[in-house]
VOGU-3710 file (C-alpha; in Angstrom, 3 decimals, decimal comma):
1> xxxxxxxxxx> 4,321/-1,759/29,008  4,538/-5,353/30,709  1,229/-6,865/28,821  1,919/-8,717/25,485  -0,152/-8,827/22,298  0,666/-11,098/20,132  -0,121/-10,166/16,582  -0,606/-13,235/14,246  -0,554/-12,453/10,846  -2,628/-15,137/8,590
11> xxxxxxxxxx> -2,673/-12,636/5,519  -1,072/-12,575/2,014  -2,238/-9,930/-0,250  -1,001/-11,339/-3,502  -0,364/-14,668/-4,941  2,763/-14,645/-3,637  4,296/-17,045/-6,274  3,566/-13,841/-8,582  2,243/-11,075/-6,354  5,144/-9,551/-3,771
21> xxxxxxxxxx> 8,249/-11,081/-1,793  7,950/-11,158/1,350  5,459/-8,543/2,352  4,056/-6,665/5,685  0,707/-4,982/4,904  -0,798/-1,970/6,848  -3,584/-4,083/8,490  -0,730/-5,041/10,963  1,389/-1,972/11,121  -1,734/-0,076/12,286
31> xxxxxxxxxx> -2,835/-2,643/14,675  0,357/-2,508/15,883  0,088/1,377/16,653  -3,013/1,023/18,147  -1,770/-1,456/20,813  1,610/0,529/21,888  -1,831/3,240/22,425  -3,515/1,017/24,746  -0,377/0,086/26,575  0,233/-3,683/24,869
41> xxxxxxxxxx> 3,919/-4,381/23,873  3,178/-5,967/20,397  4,645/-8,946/19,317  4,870/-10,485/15,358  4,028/-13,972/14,726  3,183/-15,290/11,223  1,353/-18,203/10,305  4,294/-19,873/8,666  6,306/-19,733/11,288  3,549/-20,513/13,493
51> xxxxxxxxxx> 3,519/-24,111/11,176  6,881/-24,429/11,585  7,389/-24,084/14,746  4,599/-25,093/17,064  5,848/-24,748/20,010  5,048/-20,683/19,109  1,851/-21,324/20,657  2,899/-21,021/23,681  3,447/-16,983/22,762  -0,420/-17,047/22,306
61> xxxxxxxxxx> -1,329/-18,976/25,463  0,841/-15,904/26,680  -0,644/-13,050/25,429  -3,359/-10,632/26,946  -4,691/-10,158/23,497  -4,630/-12,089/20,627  -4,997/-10,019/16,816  -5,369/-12,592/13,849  -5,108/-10,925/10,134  -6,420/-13,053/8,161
71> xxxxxxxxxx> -8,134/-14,021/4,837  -8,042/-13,810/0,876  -9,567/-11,435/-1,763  -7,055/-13,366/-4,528  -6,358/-16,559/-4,953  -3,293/-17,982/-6,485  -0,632/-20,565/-5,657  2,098/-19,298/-3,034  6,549/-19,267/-2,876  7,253/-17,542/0,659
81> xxxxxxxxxx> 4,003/-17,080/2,317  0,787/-19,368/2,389  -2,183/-17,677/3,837  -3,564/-19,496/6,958  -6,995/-21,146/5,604  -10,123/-21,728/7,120  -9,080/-24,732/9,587  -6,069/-22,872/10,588  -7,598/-19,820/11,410  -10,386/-21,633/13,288
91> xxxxxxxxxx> -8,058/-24,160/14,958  -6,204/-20,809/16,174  -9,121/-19,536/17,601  -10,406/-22,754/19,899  -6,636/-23,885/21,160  -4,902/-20,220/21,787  -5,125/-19,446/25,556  -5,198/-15,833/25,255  -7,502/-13,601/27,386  -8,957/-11,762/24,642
101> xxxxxxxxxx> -8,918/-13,263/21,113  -9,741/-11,282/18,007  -9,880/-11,341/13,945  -9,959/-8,980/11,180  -9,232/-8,380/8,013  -10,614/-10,065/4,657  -11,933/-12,997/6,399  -14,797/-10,422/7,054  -15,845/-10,902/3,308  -15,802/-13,971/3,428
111> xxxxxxxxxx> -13,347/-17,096/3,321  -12,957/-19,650/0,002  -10,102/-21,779/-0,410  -9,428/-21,043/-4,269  -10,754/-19,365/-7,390  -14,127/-20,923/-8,327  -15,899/-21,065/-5,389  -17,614/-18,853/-3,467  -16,802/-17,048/-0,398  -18,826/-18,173/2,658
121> xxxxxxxxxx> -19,413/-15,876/5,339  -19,983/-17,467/8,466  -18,971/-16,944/12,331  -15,020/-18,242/13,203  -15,334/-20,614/16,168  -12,939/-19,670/19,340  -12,548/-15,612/18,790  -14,240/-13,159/21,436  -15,452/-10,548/18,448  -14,703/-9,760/14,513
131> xxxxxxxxxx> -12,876/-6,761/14,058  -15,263/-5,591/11,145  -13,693/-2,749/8,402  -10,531/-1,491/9,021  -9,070/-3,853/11,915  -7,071/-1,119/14,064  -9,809/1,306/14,979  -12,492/-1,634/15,332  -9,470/-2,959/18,066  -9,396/0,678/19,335
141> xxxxxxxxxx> -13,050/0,837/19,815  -12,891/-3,132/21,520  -10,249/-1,766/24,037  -11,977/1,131/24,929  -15,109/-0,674/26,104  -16,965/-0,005/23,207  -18,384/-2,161/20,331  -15,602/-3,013/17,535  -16,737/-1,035/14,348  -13,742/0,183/12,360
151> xxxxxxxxxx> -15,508/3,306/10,355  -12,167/4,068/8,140  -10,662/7,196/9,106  -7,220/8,072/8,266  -6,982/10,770/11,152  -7,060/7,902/13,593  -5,248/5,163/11,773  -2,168/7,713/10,322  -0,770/8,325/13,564  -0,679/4,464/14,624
161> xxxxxxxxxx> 0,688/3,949/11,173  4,254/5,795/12,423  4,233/4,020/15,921  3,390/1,006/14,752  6,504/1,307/12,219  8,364/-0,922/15,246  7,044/-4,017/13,946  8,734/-4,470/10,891  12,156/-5,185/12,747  10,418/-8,538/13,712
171> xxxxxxxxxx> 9,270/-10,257/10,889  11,067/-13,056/10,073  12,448/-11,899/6,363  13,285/-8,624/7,856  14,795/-6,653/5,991  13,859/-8,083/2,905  9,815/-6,845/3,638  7,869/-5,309/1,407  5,808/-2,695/2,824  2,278/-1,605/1,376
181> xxxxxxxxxx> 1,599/1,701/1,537  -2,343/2,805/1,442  -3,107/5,823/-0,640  -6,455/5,567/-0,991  -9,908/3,113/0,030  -12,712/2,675/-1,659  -13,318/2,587/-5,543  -14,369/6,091/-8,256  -17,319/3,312/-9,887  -18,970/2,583/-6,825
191> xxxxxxxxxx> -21,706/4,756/-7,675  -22,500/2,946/-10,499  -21,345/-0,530/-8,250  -18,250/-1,277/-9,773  -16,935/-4,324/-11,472  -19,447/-7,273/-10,826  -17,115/-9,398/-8,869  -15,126/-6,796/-6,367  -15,061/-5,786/-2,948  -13,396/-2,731/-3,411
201> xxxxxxxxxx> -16,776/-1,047/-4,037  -17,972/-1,993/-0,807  -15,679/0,430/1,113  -17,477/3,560/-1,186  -16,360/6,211/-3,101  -12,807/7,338/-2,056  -11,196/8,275/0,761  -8,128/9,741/0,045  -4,534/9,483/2,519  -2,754/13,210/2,535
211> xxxxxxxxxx> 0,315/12,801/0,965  2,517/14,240/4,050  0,674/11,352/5,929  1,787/8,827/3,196  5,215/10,227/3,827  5,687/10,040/7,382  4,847/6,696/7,757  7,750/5,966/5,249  9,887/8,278/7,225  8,827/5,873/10,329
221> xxxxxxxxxx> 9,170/2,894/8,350  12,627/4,037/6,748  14,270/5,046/10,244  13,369/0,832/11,526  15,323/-0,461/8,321  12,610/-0,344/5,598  13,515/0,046/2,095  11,095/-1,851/-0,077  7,999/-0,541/-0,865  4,916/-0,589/-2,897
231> xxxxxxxxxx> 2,178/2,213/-3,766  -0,623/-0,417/-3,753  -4,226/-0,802/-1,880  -5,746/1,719/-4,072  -7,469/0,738/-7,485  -6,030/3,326/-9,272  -2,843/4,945/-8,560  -3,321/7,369/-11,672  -6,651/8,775/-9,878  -4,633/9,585/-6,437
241> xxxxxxxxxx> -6,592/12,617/-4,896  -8,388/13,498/-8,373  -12,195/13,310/-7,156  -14,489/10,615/-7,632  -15,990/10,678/-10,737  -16,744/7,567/-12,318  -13,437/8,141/-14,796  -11,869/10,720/-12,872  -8,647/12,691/-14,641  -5,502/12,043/-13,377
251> xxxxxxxxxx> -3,444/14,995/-11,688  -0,240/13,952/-12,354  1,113/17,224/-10,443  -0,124/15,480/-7,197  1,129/12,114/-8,184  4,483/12,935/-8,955  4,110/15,283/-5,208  3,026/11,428/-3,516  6,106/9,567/-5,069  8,410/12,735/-4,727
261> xxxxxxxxxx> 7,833/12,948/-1,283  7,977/9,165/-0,621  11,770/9,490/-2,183  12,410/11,981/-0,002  11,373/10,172/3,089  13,529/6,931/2,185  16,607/8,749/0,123  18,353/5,123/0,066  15,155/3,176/-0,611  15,593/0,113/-2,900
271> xxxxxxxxxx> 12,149/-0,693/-4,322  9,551/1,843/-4,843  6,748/0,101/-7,377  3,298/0,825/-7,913  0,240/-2,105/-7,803  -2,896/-1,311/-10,022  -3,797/1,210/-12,766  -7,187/1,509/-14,767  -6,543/0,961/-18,302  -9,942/3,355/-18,782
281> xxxxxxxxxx> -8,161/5,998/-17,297  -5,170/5,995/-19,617  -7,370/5,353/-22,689  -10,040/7,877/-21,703  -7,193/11,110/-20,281  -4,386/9,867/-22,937  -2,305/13,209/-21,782  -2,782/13,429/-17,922  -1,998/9,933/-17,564  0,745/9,680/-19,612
291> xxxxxxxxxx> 1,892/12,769/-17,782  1,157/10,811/-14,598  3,124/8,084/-15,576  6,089/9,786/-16,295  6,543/11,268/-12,862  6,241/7,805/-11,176  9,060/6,539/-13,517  10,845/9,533/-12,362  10,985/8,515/-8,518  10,482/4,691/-8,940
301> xxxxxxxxxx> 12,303/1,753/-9,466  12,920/-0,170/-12,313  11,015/-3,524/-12,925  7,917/-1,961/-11,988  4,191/-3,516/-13,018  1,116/-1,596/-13,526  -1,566/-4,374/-12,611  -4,420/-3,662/-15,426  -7,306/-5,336/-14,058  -8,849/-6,343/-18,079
311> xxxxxxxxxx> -11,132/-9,541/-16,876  -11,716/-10,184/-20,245  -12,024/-9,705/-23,961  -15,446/-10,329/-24,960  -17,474/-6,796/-24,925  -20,737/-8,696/-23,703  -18,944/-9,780/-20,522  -17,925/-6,228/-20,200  -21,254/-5,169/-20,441  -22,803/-7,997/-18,358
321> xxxxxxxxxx> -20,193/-7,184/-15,074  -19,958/-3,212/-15,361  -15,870/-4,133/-15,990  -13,816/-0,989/-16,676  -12,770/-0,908/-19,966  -12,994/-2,641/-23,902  -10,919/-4,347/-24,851  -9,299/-1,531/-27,864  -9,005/0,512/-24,650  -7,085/-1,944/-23,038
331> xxxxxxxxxx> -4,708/-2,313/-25,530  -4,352/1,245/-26,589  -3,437/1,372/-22,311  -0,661/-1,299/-22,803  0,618/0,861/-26,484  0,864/4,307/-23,620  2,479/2,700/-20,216  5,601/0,582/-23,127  5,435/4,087/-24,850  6,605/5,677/-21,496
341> xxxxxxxxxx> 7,750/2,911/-19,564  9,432/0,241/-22,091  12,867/1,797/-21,933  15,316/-0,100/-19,818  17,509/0,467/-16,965  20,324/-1,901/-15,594  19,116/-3,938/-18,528  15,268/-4,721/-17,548  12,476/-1,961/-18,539  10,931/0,642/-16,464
351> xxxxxxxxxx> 7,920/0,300/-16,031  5,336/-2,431/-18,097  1,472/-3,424/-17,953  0,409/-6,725/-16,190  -2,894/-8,366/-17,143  -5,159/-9,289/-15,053  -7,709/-12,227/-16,438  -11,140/-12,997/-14,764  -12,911/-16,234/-15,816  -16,179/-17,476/-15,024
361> xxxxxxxxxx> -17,961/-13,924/-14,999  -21,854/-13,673/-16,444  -22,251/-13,473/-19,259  -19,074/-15,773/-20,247  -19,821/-18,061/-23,544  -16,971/-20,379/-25,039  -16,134/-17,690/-27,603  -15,330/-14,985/-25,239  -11,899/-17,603/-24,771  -11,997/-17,246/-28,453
371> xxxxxxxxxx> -11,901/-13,327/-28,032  -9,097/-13,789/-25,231  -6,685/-15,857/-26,978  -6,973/-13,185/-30,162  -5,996/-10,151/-27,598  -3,498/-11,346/-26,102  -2,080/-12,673/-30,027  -2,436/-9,163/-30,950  -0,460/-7,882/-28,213  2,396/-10,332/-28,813
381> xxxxxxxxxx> 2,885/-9,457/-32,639  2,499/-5,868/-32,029  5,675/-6,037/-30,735  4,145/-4,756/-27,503  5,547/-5,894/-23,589  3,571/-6,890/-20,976  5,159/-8,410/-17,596  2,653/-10,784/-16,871  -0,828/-12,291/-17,548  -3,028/-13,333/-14,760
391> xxxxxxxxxx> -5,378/-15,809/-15,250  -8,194/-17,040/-12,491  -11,209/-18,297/-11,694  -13,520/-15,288/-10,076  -13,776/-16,049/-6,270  -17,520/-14,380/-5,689  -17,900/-12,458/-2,617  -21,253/-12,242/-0,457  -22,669/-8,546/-1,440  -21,223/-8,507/-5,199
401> xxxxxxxxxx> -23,034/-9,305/-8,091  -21,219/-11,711/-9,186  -22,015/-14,012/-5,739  -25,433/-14,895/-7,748  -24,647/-13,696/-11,486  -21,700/-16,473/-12,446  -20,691/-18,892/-14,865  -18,761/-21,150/-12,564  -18,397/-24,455/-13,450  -19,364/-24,062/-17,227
411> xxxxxxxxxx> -16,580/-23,736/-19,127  -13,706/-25,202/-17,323  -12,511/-27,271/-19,836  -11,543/-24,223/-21,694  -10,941/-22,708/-18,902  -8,000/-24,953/-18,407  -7,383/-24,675/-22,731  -7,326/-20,933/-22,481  -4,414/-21,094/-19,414  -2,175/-23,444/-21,221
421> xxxxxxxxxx> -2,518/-21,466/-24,303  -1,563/-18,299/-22,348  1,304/-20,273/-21,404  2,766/-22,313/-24,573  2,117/-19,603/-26,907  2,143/-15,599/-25,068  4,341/-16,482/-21,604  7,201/-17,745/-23,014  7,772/-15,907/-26,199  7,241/-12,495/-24,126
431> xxxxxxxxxx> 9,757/-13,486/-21,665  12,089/-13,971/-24,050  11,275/-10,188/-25,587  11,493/-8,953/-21,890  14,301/-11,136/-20,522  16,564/-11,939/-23,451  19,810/-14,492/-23,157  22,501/-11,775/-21,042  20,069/-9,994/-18,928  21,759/-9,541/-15,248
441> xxxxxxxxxx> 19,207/-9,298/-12,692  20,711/-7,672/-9,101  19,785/-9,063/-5,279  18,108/-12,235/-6,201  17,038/-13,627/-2,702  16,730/-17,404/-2,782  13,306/-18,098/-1,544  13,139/-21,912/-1,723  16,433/-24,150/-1,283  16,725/-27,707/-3,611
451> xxxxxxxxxx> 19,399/-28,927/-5,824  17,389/-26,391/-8,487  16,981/-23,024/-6,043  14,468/-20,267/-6,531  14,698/-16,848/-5,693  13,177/-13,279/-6,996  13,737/-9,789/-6,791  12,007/-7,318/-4,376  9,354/-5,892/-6,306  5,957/-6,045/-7,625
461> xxxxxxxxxx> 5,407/-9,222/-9,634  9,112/-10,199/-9,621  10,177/-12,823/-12,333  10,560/-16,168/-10,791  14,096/-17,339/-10,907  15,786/-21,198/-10,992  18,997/-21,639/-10,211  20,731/-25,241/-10,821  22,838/-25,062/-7,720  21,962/-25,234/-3,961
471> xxxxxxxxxx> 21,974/-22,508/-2,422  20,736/-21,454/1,202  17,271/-19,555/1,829  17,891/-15,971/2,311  20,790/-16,007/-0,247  21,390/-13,013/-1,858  23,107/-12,733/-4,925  23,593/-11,166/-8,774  22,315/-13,702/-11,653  22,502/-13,665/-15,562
481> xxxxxxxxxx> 19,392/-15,321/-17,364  20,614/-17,988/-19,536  16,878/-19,519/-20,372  13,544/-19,255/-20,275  10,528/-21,324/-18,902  6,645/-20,546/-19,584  6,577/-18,376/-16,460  10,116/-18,431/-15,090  13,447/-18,317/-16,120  16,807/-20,172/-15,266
491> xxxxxxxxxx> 19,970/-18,098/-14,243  23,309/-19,021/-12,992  24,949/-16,757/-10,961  27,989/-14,079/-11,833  30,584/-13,783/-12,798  29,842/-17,197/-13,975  32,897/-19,312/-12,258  33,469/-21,653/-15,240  36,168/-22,956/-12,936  33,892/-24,264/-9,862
501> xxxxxxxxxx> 30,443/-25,112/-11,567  29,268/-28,414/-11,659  28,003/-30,169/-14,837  24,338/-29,873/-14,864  24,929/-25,971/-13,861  27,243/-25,545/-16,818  24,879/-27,156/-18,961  23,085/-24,170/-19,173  25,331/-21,773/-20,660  24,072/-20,909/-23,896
511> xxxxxxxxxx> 25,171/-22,330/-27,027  27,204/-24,945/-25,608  26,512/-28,351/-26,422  26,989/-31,522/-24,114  30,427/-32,754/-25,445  31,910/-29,181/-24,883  30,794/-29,574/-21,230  32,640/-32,201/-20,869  35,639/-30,578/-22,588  34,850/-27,783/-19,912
521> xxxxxxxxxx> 35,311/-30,368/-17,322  38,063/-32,370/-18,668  40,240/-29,154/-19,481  39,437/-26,950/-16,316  40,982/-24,928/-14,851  41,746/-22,546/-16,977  43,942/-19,833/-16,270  42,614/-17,282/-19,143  39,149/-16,640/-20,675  40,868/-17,224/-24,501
531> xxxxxxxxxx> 41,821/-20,532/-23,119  38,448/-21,283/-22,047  37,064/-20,207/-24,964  39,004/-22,120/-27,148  37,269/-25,645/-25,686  34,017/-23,859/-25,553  33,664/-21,785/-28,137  31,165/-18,322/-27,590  28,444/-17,604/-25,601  26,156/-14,721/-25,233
541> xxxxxxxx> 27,369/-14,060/-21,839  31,136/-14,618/-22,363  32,009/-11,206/-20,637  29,997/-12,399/-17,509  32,504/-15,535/-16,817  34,991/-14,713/-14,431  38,158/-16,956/-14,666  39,875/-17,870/-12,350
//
């Protein structure tokens, strides 16, 4: 192989400021595969390092073919990965020198830069053809002579997903990469067209990945360094292989076979979480999912999310957008995944529901806010947990319902009310329930570097982390939470070396007040914890200090 192909990924599949950590989705890994096919050496670029440095265009002028991955189905705000927008991807397109110059991905739907406006589809100035549906066969077809359509089928793309593996080892956070791993495409409702505002229905009714596939592309993955990984482009992980009905029972047998077999692949793995789960199907198959659930908490790791796509409250705007499920469904969901999952291990819990909020849907009306504010209320004094709560603006896709059927730009003043509600009054008293004072939290990786650092776990919707000390990007390191913000928390790290922190890091111990820092300061070092103690009196996370 002497040609290059330069594969520049412009994707993020998550707000990454609460979706995943650095992450590598299968769009590249099986575009990669198909080029080692055709004879390309493949080569990694990202569009952050692309911005970082420019002088990495010269690796495009280079290339014999150009692949650009690009586009968003969520919006959000970003820590450690900004998807390349609209100008960027364009701007890509008319200045790369490359012989042949493609694009696929989401950007097919359609391209807005946030939540509350719509998606425009429209030609991308500078690229020789669209890689339509899934990107890697639509290539395949390009390279072959033959027009690019990407028909999904997982007997072409499985194989590519092994040899394409490779490409992992040169992304920039490597190893610290979580990788997607595609069950399933297409949605059970799309008979009856799904939820009003998603794309998922597009792709059909199901297609389903055999699980030995699913496993030897971890096997691949696993044998280049892999060890982070998420059960995610699906809509329902409880539904994997069970048919599709428009509520489908699970078969928990054959889910706990998928995650089995995935733990078997990667024996040393150190994330294995799951991405989203149909309240309706726990509310409507209480047992089987339930059932279902447990086996994934059997082979996962803890700190795991189950993303529960509600969209709202307010039974007319479930009605109005064919969403999945009421809103006593919902919550009787959330009581069944903290029944099995709440427990905790290494001090955080298993396995807990995130929410997923949906504004500006037909059919919206100032009281369905009303409606939202009194769910989520009820979940907090129920004593119930929930990771997270999403809240956005829909982003209307060309060929949903919702692209013509919207209430965007009609309530965003509560809009705006309902968020900082969420935040003042459900955010930060769950965290504290989640997260109390004393909670260690293992491999923090420092994400963004400042005089206050921030870091998070590998993981599905890892908690956002400040730390009052500078510490390098990439840092990896053990922390104990010692407070709480509305969507974050601070931590210092351990054993907490009374000895060598600085004032405004030791200001955050718990339960020590300004003029015992100073003591602390004045006094140090001490050569005993008792003597330490003495001038500082106790703390919840006393037998975290290390002295000396």
């Amino acid at each position: 192989m002497t040609d290059v192909a330069v594969i520049l990924d412009g994707y993020v599949d998550e707000p990454a400021c609460l979706g995943v950590p650095p992450y590598l989705s299968p769009y590249i890994r099986n575009v990669a595969g198909a080029l080692l096919a055709h004879g390309y050496a493949p080569r990694y670029v990202t569009i952050d390092q692309l911005r970082l440095e420019p002088a990495l265009v010269n690796t495009l002028d280079a290339a014999e073919v150009l692949v650009m991955i690009a586009g968003i189905t969520v919006p959000g705000k970003y820590l450690g990965g900004t998807p390349a927008s609209l100008t960027e991807i364009q701007q890509v397109g008319l200045a790369a020198r490359a012989k042949k110059k493609l694009i696929g991905g989401p950007i097919r739907f359609g391209y807005a830069p946030e939540g509350g406006q719509r998606a425009v589809q429209q030609a991308v100035s500078g690229f020789n053809a669209l890689l339509p549906g899934e990107p890697a066969i639509a290539l395949d077809e390009y390279l072959s002579g033959s027009e690019p359509i990407g028909n999904l089928d997982y007997s072409r793309t499985d194989p590519w997903s092994e040899s394409g593996s490779a490409i992992i080892e040169q992304h920039p956070d490597y190893p610290f990469v979580m990788c997607e791993l595609e069950t399933a495409r297409g949605c059970p409702r799309s008979v009856s067209g799904g939820c009003s505002f998603c794309t998922e229905p597009l792709y059909g009714t199901p297609v389903y990945r055999d699980t030995e596939k699913v496993a030897a592309e971890v096997t691949a993955l696993y044998s280049h360094g892999a060890r982070h990984f998420r059960v995610g482009r699906q809509p329902d992980i409880l539904v994997y292989s069970a048919g599709n009905g428009e509520y489908p029972a699970p078969r928990p047998e054959l889910v706990e076979k998928l995650f089995r077999s995935i733990r078997d692949a990667a024996p040393d793995l150190k994330t294995l979480h799951i991405d989203n789960t149909n309240p309706a199907t726990i509310a409507r198959h209480e047992d089987a999912a339930r059932e279902a659930l447990r086996a994934i908490v059997r082979y996962h790791t803890p700190g795991d999310v189950a993303a529960f796509g509600m969209e709202t409250a307010d039974p007319v705007v479930v009605a109005a957008n064919n969403l999945k499920a009421l809103p006593d469904e919902v919550f009787r969901a959330i009581e069944i995944v903290n029944e099995v999952g709440g427990a905790r291990r290494n001090g955080i819990p298993e396995l807990l529901p995130g929410l997923n909020f949906v504004c500006g849907l037909a059919g919206e009306t100032e009281k369905t806010y009303d409606l939202n504010e009194q769910f989520l209320t009820r979940v907090l004094q129920g004593g119930l947990m929930v990771r997270r709560v999403n809240i956005r603006q829909v982003m209307p896709f060309p060929g949903t319902k919702a692209y013509t059927d919207n209430t965007l730009g009609k309530h965003d003043q509560r809009f705006r009310a309902f968020k900082n509600f969420v935040r003042r009054n459900i955010d930060l008293p769950m965290l504290q329930r989640l997260f109390p004072q004393g909670t260690v939290l293992r491999d923090v990786r420092i994400e963004a570097a400042g005089d206050l650092s921030f870091g998070r776990q590998m993981g599905s919707y890892p908690l956002l982390i400040g730390i009052p000390l500078p510490l390098a990007v990439r840092t990896v390191l053990d922390v104990v939470i010692v407070d709480w913000g509305m969507r974050s928390v601070t931590a210092l790290p351990v054993p907490i070396r009374i000895n060598e922190l600085p004032a405004s890091a030791l200001k955050w111990l718990p339960g020590i007040s300004k003029k015992a820092v100073a003591k602390v300061i004045a006094k140090r070092p001490f050569k005993t914890f008792e003597e330490y103690r003495t001038v500082a009196g106790s703390s919840p996370v006393d037998p975290l200090i290390g002295i000396p």
